[in-house]
N, C-alpha and C positions, 0 to 999 in steps of 0.2 A: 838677624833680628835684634831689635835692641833690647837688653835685658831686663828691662821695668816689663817690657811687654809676656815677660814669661813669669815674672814674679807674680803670685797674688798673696792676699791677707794670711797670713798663716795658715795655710792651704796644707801645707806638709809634703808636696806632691815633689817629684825631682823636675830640676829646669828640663828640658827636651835637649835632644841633638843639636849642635848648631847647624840651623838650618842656611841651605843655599836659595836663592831665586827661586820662587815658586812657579814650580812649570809641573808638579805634580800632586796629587793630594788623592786621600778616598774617601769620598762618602759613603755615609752609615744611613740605611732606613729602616725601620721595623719590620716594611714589606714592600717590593719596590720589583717590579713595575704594581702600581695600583690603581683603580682609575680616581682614586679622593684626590689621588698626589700627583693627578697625572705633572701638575706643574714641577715635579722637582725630575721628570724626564726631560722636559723641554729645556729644564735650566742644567741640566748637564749635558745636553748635547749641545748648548750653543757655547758652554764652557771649552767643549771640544773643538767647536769650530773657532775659537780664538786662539787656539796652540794647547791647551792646557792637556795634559793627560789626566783625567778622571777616572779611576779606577770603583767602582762599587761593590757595595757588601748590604747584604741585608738579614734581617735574622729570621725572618719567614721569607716561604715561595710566593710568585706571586695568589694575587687574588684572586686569579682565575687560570685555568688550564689551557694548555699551549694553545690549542686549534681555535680559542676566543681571544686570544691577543692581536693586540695590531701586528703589522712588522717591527715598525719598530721597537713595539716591546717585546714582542718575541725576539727581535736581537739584542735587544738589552738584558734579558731574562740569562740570556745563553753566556755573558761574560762577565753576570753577577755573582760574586762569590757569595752562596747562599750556606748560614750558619747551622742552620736544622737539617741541610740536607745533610753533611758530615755525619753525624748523627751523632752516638756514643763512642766508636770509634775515634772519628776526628776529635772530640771534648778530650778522650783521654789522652789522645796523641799530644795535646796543645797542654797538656796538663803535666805531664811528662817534661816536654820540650822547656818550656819557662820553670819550670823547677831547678832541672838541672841544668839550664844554662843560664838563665838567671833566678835564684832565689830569693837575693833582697827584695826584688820588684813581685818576685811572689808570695812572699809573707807580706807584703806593703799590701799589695792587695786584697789578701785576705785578712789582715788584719781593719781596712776599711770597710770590707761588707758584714763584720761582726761588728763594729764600731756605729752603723751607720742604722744597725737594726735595733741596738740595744737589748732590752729584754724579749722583744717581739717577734717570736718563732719564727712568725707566717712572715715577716718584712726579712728575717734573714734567710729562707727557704730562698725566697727573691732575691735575695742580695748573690745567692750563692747559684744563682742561676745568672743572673749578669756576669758576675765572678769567672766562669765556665765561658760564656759568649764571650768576653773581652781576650781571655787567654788563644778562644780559636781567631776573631779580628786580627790581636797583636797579632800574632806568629803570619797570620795570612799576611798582614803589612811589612812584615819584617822580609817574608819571601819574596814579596813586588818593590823593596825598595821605597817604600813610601812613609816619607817620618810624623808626615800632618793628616788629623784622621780630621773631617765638617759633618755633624751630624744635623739633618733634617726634624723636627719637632722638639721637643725640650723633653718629653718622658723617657719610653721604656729603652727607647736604642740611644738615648742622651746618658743615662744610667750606665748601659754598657762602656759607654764613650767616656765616661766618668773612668770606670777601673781601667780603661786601656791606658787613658792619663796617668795614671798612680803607680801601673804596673810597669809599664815599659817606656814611661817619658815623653813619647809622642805629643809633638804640637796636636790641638782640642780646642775647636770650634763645635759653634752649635747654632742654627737658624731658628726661632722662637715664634710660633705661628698664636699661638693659645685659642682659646681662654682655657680649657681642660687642665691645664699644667697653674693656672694660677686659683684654681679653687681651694686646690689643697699640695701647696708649694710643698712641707715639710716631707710629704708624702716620695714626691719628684725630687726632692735633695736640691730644691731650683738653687738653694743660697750655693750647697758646695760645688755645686756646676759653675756658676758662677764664676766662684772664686776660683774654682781648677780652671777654667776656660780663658784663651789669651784674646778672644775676642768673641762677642756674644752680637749675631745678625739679628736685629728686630725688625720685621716686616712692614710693622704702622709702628706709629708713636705711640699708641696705643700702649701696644705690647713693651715697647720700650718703660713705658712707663709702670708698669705693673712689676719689668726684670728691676727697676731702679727701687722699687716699693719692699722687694723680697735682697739687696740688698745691700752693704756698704757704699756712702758716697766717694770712699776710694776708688772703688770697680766700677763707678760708672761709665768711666773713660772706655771702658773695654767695648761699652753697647751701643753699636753703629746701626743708623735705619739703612734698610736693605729691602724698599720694596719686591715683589714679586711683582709680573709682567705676563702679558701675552702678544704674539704675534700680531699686529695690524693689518697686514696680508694675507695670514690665513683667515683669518677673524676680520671680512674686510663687511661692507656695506652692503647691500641686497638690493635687486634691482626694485622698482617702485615696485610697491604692492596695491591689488585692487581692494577696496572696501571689502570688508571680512565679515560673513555673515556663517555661521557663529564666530565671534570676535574672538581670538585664541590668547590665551595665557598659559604661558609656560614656566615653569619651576621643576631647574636641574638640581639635586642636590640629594644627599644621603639619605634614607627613610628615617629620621632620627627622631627625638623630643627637641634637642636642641635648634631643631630648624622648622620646628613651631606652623608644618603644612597644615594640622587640625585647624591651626586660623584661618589658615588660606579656604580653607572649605568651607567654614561657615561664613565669611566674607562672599565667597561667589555665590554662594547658596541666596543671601541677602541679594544678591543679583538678578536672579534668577529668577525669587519670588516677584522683585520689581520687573517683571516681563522681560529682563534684558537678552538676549541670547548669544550666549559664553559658555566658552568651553575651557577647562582646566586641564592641562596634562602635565604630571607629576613622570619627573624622568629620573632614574635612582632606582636603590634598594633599599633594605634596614631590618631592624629590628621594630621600627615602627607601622610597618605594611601592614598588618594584620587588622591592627587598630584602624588604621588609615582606611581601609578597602570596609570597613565594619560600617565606620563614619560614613562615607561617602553612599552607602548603599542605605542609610536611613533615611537620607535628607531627600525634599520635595520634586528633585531634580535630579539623580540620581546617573541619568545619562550623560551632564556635564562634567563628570570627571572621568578621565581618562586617565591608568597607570600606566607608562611605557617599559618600566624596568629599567637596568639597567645598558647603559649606551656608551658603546664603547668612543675613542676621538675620531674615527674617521668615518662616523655616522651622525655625530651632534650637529652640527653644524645644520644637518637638517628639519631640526626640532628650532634652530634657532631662525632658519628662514625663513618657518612659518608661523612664528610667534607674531603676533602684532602688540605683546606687553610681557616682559620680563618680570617676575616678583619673586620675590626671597624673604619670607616673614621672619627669618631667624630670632630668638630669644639670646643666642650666644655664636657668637665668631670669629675667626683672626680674621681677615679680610677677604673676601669670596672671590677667588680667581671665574668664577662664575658670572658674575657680577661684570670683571677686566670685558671677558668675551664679547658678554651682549652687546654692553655699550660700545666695543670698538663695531658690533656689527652694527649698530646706532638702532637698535632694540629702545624705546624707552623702559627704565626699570624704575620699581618700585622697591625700596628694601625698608630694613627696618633700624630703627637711630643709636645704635651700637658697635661697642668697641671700636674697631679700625672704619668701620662703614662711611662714616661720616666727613673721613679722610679722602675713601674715593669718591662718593657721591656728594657734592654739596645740591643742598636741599632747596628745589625749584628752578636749579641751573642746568643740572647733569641727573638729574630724577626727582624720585617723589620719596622722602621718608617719612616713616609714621613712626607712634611707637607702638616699641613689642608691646604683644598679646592682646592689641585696640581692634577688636574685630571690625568695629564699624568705622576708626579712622580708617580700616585699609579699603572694605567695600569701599566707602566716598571718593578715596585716591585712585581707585580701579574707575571706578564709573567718571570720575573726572578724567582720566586718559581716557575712556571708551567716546566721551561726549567732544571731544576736543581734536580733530586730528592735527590741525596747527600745532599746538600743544607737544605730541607724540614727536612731530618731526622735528619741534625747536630742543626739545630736550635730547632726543636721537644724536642730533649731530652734534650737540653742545657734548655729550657723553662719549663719542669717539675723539674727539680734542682732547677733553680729559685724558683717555688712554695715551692720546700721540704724548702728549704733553709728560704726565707721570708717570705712566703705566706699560710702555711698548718694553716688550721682551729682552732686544737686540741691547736697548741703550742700559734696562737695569740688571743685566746678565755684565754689561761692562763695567760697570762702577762696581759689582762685587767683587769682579776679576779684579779692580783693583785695591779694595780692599781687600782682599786675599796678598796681592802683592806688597802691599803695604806693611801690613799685621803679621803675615809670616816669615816675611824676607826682609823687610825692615827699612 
């Protein structure tokens, strides 16, 4: 690796090992397998299928119990070194272990999670709980052989990924999805990530642009785009579909505030009063169900929403065959691998005119965007694809070219693989 690429701004942090040709590395998730994330399973498996050995760690189990995961994540679940599971044991064993075999890198570190909280109990209770996870990661990496840790999101396992940097030298990457992480940067340490980190993956420009906002125009050299991808062949086309009477609108995604479905309801709701006959299914979980199921049981039409729950990958696909319009109202986003799917099944969709979105959807080529929170821009966009099926189909197949083009799995899993080879191997 060349050594600019391991230096950052007065970081404090030690260079890393010298590394050889990148043919191994481990990624870091908060929870993994998950289905929010399913994409960072399919970007580690095809990482595999290009040579690379990927080894994973994650600091929770997954988000659901064995007998509801697919295969594949049940076998990715079974050779993820999972951090909680060790429990007190393993924390004190790893605690032990880096003491006495390395101490400088153990007062380095612990001297950064008291540095990093300041006066602030509660941010250094957190700090000394990353502190504790990074000690059990290192020692796991150090057992596998593995000197380069990639962490997936910029927050809480970005954090851990942080003190693995400081304490044992390991090369320290990190993939930047947002927007959560740039509400309140100081919070997430985005600047000293950053600067610890020898290369920072931005998914849009977006994102890039927000990591370049939070820091140094020295480090910006470090922030490479790294779209995310889905398969074209799984995700392929659907055979014609007959006229849809109720007209189906589909919305995959978390029950959350942030994805803004309360729009989505009062828009079809606006539908519905106009005679039109539309059905909404909401496919997901959250914290915002309750609300959501409250809402949807007040309005004049009550029967056109339908909750699916949550849907594992080797069931979606059926929700998406029967969609005749994709919509995602989001208020905040990184970029919606959601969004990749439909349109590679040439779904036309509908989203909303933010962050990265705008990136994959250009507006009236490859879908329709409105903006957040316009209940009655979106009903008019809904009812303009409901009234149009020309319309539906030119935008469908214009929106899986976009995916061939930007967005397919195989090709941006390669360009990262070579960014990996690049940045860590030099």
């Amino acid at each position: 690796m060349k050594r600019e690429d391991h230096m950052t701004s007065g970081s404090g942090h030690p260079a890393p090992p010298a590394a050889q040709p990148v043919r191994s590395l481990a990624y870091l998730i908060s929870t993994y397998p998950t289905l929010s994330m399913i994409f960072v399973l399919r970007e580690v498996l095809e990482l595999r299928k290009l040579g690379l050995r990927i080894e994973t760690a994650s600091i929770n189990p997954p988000d659901r119990p064995p007998d509801r995961l697919t295969a594949a994540e049940a076998a990715e679940a079974r050779r993820t070194y999972c951090v909680k599971h060790h429990g007190l044991a393993g924390a004190a064993a790893a605690h032990l272990r880096t003491f006495f075999g390395n101490a400088t890198g153990y007062c380095r570190g612990l001297a950064l999670a008291i540095r990093l909280a300041g006066l602030d109990l509660h941010r250094l209770f957190f700090n000394l709980m990353y502190f504790t996870e990074a000690l059990m990661v290192g020692q796991w990496m150090r057992r596998n052989r593995l000197r380069h840790l990639h962490v997936h999101l910029a927050s809480q396992a970005a954090s851990v990924g942080l003190f693995v940097r400081h304490i044992f030298g390991f090369g320290y990457s990190l993939t930047v999805h947002g927007p959560d992480e740039f509400y309140d940067a100081p919070r997430h340490y985005l600047a000293q990530k950053i600067a610890a980190a020898d290369f920072v993956c931005c998914i849009s420009s977006f994102a890039r642009s927000q990591m370049m906002k939070f820091s140094p125009y020295s480090d910006w050299r470090k922030l490479v785009l790294a779209p995310l991808g889905v398969d074209p062949e799984i995700f392929a086309p659907r055979p014609a579909r007959a006229a849809a009477d109720p007209l189906e609108i589909l919305c995959v995604g978390r029950l959350t505030p942030a994805k803004g479905q309360h729009i989505l309801i009062d828009a079809v709701e606006q539908l519905a009063l106009q005679g039109r006959r539309v059905r909404l299914r909401l496919v997901g979980n959250g914290p915002d169900e309750p609300s959501l199921r409250a809402h949807a049981a007040r309005i004049g039409h009550p029967d056109c929403i339908v909750f699916e729950g949550a849907v594992n990958q080797d069931r979606i696909r059926n929700f998406y065959g029967a969609a005749d319009i994709f919509c995602l109202p989001s208020f905040a986003e990184g970029l919606p691998v959601v969004l990749m799917e439909a349109m590679a099944m040439e779904i036309p969709c509908i989203a909303t005119r933010i962050a990265g979105t705008p990136e994959l959807i250009r507006d009236g080529i490859d879908g329709l965007l409105v903006a957040p929170s316009d209940v009655d821009a979106l009903a008019v966009a809904l009812a303009k694809l409901m009234d149009n099926v020309a319309l539906r189909e030119r935008l469908g197949k214009s929106a899986r070219g976009r995916v061939l083009e930007k967005y397919g799995l195989r090709q941006n899993v390669e360009s990262l693989a070579a960014i990996f080879s690049r940045r860590i191997a030099g």
